[in-house]
VOMI-407496 format. One line per 5 residues: number of its first residue (from 1); their letters; for each residue z, x, y of N, C-alpha, C. Coordinates in nm, 3 decimals. Each point is the difference from the previous one (the first is absolute). Layout:
! residues N
NUM = A = Z,X,Y,Z,X,Y,Z,X,Y  ...
END
This chain:
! residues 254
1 = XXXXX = -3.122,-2.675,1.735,0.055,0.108,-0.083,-0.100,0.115,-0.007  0.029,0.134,0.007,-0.064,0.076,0.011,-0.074,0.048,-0.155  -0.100,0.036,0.006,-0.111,0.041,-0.152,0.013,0.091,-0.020  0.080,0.046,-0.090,0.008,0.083,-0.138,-0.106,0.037,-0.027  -0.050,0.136,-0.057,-0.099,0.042,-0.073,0.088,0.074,-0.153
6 = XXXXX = -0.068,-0.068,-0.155,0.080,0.066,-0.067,-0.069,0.152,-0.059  0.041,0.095,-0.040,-0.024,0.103,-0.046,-0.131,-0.018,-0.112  0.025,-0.084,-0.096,-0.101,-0.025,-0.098,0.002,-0.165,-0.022  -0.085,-0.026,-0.100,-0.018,-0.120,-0.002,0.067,-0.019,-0.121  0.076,0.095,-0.088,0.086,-0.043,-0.133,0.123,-0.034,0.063
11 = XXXXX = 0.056,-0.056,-0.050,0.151,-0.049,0.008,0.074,0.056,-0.143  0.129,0.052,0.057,0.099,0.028,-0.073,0.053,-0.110,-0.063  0.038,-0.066,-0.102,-0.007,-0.083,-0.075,0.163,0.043,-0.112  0.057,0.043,0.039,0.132,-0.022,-0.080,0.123,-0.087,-0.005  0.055,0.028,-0.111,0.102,-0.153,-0.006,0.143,0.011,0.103
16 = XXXXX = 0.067,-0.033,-0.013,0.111,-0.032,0.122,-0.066,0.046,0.187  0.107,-0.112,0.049,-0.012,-0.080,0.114,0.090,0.071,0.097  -0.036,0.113,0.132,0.099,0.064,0.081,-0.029,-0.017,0.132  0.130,-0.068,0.090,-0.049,-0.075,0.104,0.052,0.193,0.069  -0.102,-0.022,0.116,0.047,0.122,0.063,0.002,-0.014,0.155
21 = XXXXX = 0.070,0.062,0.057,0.001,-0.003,0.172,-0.044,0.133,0.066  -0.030,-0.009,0.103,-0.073,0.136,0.071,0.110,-0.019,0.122  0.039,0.122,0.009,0.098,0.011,0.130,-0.072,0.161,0.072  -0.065,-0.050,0.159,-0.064,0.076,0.045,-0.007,0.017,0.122  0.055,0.057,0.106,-0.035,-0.070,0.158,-0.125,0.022,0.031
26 = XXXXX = -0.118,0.049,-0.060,-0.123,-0.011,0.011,-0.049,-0.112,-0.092  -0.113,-0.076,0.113,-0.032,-0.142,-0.082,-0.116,0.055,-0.090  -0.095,0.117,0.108,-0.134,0.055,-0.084,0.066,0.036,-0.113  0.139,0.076,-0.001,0.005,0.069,-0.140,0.015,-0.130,-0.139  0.074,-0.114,0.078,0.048,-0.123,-0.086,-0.147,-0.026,-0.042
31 = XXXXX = -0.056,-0.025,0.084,-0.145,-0.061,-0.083,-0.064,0.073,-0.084  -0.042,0.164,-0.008,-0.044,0.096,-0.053,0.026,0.017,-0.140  0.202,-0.022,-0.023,0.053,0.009,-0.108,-0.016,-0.111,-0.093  -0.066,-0.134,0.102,0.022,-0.143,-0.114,-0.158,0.031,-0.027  -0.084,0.053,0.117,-0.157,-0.001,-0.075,0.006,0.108,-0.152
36 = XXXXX = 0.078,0.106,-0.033,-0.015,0.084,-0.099,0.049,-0.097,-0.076  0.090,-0.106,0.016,0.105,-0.041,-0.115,-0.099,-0.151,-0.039  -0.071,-0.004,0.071,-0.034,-0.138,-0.068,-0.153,0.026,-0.141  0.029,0.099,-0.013,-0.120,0.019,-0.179,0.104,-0.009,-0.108  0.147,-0.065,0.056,0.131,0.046,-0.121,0.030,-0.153,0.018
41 = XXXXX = -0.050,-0.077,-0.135,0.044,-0.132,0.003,0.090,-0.058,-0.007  0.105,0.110,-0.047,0.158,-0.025,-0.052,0.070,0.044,0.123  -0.059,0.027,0.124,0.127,0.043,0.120,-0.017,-0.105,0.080  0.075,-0.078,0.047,-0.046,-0.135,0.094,0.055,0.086,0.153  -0.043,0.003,0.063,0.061,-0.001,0.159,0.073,-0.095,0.076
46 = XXXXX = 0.160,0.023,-0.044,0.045,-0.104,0.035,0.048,-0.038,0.116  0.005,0.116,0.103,0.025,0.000,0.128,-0.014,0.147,0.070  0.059,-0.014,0.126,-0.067,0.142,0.090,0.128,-0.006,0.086  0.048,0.129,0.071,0.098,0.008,0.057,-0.052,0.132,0.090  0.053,-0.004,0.104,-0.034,0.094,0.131,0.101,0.035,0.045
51 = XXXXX = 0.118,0.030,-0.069,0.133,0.086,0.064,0.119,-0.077,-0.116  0.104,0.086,0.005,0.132,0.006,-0.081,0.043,-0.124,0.008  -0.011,-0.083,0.113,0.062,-0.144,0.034,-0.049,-0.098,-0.108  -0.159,-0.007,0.044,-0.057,-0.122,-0.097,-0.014,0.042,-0.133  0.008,0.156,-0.010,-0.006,0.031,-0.136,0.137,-0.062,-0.104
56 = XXXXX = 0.048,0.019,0.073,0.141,-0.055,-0.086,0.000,-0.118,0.019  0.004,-0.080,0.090,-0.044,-0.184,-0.043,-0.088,-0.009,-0.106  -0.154,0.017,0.020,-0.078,-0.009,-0.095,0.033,0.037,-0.204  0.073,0.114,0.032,0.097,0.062,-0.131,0.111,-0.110,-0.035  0.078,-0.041,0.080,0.064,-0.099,-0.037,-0.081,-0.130,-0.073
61 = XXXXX = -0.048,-0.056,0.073,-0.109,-0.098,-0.007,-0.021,-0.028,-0.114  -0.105,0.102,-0.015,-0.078,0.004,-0.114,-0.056,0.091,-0.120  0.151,0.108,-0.021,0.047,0.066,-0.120,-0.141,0.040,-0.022  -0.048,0.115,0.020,-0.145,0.024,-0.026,0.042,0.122,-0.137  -0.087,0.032,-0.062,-0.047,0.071,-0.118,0.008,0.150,0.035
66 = XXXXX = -0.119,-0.029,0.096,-0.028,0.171,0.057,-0.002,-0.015,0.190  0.062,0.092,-0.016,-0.012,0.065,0.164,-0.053,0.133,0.074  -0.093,0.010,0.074,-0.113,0.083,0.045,0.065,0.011,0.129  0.107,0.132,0.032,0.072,-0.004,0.130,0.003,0.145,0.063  -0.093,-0.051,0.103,-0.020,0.130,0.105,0.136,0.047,0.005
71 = XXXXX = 0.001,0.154,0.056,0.107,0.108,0.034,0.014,-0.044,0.149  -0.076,0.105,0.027,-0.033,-0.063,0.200,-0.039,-0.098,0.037  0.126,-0.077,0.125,-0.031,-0.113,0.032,0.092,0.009,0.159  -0.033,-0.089,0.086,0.079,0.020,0.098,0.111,-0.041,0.001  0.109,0.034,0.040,0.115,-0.041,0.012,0.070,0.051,-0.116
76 = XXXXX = 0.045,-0.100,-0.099,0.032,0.098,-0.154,-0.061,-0.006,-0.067  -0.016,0.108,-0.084,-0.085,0.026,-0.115,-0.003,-0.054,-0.125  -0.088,-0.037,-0.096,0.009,-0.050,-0.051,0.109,0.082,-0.159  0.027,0.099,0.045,0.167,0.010,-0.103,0.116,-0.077,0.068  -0.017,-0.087,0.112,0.099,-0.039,0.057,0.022,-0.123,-0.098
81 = XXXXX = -0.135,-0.021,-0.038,-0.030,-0.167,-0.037,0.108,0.021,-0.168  0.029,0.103,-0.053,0.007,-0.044,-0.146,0.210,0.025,0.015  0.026,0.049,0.148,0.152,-0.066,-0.016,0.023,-0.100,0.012  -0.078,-0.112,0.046,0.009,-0.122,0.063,-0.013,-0.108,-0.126  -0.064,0.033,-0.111,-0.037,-0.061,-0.136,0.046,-0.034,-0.070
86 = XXXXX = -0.021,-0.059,-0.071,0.020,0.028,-0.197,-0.107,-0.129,-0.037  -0.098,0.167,-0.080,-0.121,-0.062,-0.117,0.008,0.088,-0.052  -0.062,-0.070,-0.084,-0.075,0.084,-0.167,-0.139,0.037,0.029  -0.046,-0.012,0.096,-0.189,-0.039,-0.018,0.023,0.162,0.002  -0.113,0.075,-0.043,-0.074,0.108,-0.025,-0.039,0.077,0.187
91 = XXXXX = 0.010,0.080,0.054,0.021,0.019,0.110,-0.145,0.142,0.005  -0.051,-0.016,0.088,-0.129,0.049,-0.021,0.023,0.068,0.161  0.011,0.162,0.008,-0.035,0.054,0.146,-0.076,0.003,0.063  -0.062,-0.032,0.103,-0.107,0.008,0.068,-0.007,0.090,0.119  -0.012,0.135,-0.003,0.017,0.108,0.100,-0.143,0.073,0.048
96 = XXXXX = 0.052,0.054,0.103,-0.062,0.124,0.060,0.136,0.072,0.044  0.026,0.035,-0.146,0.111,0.136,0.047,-0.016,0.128,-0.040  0.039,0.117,0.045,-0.053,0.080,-0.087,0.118,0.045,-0.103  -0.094,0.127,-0.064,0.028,0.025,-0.087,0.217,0.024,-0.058  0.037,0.061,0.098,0.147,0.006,0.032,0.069,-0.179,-0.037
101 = XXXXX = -0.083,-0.065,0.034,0.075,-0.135,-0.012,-0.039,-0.024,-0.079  -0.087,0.023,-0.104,-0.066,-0.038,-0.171,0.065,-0.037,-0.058  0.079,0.106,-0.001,0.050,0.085,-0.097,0.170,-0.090,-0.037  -0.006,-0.038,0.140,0.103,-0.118,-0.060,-0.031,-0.102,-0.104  -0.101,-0.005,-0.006,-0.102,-0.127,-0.081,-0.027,0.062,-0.154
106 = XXXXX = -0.066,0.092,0.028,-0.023,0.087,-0.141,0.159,-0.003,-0.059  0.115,0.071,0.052,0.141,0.032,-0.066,0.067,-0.119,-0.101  -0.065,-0.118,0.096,0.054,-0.173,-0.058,-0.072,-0.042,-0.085  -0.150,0.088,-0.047,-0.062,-0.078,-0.091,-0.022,-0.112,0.055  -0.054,-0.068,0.141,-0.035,-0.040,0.096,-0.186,-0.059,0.005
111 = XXXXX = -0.033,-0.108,0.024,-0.162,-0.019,0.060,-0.032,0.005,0.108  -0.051,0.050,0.042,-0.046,0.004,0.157,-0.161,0.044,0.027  -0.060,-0.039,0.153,-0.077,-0.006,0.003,-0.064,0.047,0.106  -0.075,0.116,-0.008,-0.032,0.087,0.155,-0.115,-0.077,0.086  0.043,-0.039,0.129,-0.158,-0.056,0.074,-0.084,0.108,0.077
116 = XXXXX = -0.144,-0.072,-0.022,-0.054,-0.087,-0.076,0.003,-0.075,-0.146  0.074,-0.095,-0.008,-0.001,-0.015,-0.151,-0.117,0.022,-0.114  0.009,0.095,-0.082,-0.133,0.000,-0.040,0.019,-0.092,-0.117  -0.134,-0.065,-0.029,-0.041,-0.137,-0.146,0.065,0.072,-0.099  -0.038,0.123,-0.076,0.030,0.048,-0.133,0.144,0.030,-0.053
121 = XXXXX = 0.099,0.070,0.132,0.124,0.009,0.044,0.078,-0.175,-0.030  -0.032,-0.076,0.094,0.017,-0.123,-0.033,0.001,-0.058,-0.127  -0.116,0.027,-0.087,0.013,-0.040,-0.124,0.079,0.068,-0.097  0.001,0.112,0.011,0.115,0.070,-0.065,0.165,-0.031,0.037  0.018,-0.077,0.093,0.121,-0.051,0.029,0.011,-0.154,-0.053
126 = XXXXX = -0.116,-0.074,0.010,-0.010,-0.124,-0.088,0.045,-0.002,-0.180  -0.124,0.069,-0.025,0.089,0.085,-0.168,0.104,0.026,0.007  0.086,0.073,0.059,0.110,0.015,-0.028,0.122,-0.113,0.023  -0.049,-0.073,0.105,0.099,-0.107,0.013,-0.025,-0.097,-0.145  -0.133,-0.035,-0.057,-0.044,-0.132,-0.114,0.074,0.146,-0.101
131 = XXXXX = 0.010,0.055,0.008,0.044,0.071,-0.151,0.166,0.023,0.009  0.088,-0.026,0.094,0.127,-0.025,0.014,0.047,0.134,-0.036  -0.088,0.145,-0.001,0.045,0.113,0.025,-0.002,0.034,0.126  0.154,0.157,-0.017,-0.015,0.050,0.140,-0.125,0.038,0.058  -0.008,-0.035,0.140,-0.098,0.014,0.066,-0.059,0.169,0.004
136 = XXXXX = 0.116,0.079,-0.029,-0.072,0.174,-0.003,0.122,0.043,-0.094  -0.037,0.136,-0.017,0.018,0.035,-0.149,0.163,0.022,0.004  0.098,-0.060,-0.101,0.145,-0.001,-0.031,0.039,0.114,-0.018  -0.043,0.135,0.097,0.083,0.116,0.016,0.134,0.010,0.043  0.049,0.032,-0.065,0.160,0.042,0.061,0.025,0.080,0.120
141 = XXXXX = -0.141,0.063,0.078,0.066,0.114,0.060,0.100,0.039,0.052  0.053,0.101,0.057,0.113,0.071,0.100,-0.044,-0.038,0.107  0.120,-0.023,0.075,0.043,-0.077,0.105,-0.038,0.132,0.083  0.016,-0.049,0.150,-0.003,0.102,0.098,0.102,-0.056,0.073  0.094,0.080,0.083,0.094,-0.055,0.112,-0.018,-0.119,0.100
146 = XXXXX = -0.168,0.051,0.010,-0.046,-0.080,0.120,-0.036,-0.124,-0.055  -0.041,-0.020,-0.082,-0.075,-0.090,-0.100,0.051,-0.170,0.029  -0.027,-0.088,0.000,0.006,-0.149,-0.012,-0.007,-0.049,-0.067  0.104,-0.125,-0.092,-0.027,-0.048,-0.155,0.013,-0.152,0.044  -0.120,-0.082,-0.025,-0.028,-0.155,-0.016,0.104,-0.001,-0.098
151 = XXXXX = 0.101,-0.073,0.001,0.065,-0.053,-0.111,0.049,-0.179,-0.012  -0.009,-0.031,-0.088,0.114,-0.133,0.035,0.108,0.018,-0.031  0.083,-0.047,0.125,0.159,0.001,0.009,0.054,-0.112,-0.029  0.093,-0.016,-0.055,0.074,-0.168,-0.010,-0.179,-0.106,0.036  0.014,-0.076,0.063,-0.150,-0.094,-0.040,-0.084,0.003,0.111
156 = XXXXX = -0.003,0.141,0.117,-0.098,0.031,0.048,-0.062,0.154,-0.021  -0.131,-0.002,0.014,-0.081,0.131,0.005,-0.010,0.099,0.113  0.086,0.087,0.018,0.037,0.061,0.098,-0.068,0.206,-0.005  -0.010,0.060,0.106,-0.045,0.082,-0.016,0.146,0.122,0.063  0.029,0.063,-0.094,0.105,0.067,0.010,-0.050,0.186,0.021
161 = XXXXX = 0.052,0.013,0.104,0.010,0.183,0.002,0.102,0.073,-0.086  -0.076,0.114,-0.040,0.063,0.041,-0.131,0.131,0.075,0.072  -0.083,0.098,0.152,0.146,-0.002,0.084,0.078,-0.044,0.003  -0.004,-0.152,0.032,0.106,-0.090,0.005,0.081,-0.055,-0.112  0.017,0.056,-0.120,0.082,-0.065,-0.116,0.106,0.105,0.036
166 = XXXXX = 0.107,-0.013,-0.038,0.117,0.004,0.048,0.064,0.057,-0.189  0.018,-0.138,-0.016,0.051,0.003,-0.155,-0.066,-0.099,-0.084  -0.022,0.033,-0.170,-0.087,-0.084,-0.089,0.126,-0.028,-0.078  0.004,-0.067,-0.044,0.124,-0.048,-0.147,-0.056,-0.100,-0.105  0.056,0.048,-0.075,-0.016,-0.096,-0.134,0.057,-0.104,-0.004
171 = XXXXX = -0.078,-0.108,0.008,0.057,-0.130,0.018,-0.044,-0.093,-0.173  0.021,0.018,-0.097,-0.022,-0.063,-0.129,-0.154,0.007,-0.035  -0.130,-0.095,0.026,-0.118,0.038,-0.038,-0.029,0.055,0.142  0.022,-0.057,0.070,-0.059,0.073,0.152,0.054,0.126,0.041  -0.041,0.059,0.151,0.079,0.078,0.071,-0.003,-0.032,0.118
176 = XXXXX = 0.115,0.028,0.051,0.054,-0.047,0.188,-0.039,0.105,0.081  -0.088,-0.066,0.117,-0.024,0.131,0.073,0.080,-0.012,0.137  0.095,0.067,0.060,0.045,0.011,0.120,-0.053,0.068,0.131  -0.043,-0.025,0.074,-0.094,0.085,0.117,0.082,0.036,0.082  -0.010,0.120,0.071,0.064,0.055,0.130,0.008,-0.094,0.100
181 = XXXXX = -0.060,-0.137,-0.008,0.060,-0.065,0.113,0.063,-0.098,-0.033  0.075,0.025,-0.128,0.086,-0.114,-0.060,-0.095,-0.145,-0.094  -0.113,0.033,-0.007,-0.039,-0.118,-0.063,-0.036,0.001,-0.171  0.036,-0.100,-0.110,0.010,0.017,-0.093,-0.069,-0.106,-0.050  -0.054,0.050,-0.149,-0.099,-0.115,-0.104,0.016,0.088,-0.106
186 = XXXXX = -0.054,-0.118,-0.145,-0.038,0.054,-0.115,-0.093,0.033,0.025  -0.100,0.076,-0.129,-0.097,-0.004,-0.057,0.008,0.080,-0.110  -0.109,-0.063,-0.080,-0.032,0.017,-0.134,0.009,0.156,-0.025  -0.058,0.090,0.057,-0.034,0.152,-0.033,0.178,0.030,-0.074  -0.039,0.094,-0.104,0.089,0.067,-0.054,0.065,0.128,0.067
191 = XXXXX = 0.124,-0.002,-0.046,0.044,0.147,0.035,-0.014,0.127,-0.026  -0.102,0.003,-0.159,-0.092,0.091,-0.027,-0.130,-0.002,0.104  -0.014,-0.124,0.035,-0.135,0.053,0.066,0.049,0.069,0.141  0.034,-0.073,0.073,0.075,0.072,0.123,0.014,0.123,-0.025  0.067,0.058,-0.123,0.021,0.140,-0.004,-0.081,0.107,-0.030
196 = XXXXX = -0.108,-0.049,-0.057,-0.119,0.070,-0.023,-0.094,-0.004,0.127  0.026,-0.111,0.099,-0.126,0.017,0.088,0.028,0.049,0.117  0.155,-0.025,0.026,0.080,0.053,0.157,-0.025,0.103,-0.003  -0.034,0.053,0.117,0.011,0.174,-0.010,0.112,0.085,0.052  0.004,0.085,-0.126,0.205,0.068,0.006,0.008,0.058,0.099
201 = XXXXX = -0.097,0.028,0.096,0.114,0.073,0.119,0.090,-0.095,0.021  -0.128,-0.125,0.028,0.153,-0.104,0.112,0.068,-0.054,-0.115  0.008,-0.049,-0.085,0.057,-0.076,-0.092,0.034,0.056,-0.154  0.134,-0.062,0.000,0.080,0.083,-0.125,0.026,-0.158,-0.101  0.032,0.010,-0.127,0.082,-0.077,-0.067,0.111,0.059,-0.007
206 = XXXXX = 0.157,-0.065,0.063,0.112,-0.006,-0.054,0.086,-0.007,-0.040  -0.073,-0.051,-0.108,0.107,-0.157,-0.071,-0.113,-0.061,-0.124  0.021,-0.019,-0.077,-0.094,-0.123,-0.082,-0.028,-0.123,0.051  0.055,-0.042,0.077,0.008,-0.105,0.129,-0.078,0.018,0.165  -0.006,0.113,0.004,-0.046,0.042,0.136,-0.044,0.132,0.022
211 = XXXXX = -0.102,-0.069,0.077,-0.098,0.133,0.105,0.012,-0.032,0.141  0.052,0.123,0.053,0.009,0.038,0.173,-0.104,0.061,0.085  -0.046,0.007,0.110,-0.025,0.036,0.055,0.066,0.122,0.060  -0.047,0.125,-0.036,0.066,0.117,0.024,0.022,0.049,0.167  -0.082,-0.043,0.092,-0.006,0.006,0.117,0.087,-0.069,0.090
216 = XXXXX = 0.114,-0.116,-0.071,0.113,-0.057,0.049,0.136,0.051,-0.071  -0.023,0.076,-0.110,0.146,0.062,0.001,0.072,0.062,0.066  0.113,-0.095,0.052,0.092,0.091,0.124,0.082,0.126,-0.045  0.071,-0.095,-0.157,0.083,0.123,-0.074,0.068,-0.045,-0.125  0.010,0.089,-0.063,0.028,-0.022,-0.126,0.176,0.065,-0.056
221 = XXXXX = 0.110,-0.075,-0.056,0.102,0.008,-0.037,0.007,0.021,-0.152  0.056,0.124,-0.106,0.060,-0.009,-0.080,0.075,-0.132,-0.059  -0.048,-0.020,-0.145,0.091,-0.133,0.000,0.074,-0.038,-0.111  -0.072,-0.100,-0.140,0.070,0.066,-0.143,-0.033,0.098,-0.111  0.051,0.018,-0.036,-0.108,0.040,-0.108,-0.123,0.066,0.035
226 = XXXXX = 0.025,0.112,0.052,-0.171,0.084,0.075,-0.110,-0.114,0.065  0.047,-0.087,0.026,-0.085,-0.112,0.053,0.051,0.008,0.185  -0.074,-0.041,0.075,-0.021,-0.012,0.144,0.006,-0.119,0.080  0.052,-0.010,0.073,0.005,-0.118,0.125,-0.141,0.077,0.091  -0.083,-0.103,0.011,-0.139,0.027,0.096,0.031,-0.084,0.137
231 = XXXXX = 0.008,0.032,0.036,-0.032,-0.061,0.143,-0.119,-0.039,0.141  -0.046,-0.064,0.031,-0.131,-0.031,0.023,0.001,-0.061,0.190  -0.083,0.055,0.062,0.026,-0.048,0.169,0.001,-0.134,-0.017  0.056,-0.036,0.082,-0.016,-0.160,0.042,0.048,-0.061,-0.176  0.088,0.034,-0.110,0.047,-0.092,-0.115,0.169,0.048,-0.012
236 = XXXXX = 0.095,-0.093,0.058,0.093,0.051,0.006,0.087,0.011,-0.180  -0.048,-0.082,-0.137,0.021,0.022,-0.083,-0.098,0.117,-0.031  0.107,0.092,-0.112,-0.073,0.112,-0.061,-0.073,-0.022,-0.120  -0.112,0.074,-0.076,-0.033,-0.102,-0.078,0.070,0.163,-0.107  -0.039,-0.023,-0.134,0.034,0.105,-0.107,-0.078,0.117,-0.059
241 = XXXXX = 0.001,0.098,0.005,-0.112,0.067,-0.057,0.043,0.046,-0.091  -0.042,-0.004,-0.137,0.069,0.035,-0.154,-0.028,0.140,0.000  0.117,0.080,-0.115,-0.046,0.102,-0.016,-0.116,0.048,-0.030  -0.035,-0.093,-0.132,-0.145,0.033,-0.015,-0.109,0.041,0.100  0.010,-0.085,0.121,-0.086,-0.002,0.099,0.029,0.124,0.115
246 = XXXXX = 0.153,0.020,-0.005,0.029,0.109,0.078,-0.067,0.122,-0.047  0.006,0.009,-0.123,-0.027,0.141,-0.068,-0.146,0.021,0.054  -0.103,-0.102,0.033,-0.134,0.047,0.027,0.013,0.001,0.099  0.054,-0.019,0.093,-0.057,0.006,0.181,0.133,0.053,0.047  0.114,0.059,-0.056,0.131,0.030,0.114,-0.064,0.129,0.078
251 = XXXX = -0.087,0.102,-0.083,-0.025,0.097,0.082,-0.078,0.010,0.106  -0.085,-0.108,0.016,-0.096,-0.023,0.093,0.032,-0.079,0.083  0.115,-0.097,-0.009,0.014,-0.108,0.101,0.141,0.003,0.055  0.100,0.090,-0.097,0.139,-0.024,-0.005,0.074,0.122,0.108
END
């Protein structure tokens, strides 16, 4: 087995027990990341994975806590790995991406981790996992078009383009998201939040029930009551847009 050198000779010494896996197609980087991690008495190393394949056996396996999962990898990447899933463990990025791809990370309130991994960086991601707060700060910001949202859908963690939402609806505590290529899930986010963070060029509320994607409206029909038939590419039902909702956007969209 290869020798570890640890950073200091104190040990981190806190209470609960988090088995974690390293998914890396570099072995130097696998070893590098368990030498920083072993001054943290509470992270056990519970296995190592070198591509999307064994990563997901190993995940099956043995339900780990935390996961430390490279971006770049050959073949698919390791966002390939989290359609293939369903965990709870705490999901930890491990990149050399730049800044443009951050920012996906920052938007999600996201951990991640630029290589070289640096020790102090590391520990600031340890704290945050033993303190069961978000890993970076619970800003709401505004969305960008281009933008990417980690979300969980129905009971996997999927990474959705904000391009690609289609239609949001109010589904009782949740909301339904529909994507331009036909694929659908809950999730938790509200329809206030959606509406505060989408950004209104592309996206309208209208309906108390629903937000569209303004960039697929084919056309819009008169209907009861100053209310509208919307129509949407590729949705052969129309959905409703209330008056209320007409009155703010007919001049701009109608």
């Amino acid at each position: 087995m290869q020798k570890t050198i640890p950073l200091n000779k104190e040990k981190h010494n806190r209470p609960g027990k988090y088995k974690a896996i390293i998914v890396d197609d570099e072995r130097l980087a696998r070893k590098e990341l368990i030498s920083l991690l072993k001054i943290y008495n509470n992270i056990e190393i519970a296995g190592e994975a070198q591509d999307v394949k064994s990563a997901k056996e190993l995940i099956d396996k043995i339900s780990p806590d935390i996961i430390f999962l490279d971006i770049q990898m050959p073949g698919e990447s390791g966002f390939s790995l989290l359609d293939k899933i369903e965990t709870k463990a705490k999901i930890v990025f491990v990149t050399a991406f730049d800044e443009f791809a951050i920012r996906a990370f920052e938007v999600n309130a996201l951990d991640y981790l630029m290589k070289p991994v640096n020790p102090s960086r590391l520990k600031t991601t340890i704290e945050r996992i033993e303190s069961g707060s978000e890993v970076l700060k619970q800003q709401k910001n505004p969305l960008n078009y281009e933008d990417i949202l980690f979300l969980p859908v129905n009971s996997q963690t999927r990474f959705i383009k904000i391009s690609s939402i289609l239609i949001i609806k109010a589904c009782g505590d949740f909301t339904e998201i529909i994507t331009t290529e036909g694929r659908k899930g809950l999730t938790s986010k509200s329809m206030r939040e959606w509406e505060s963070r989408l950004p209104e060029k592309y996206f309208a509320r209208i309906h108390r029930n629903a937000i569209i994607n303004l960039d697929y409206i084919d056309k819009s029909d008169e209907w009861f009551n100053y209310s509208y038939h919307v129509y949407l590419k590729g949705i052969t039902e129309p959905l409703i847009m209330s008056r209320r909702y007409a009155n703010k956007i007919k001049k701009k969209f109608l």
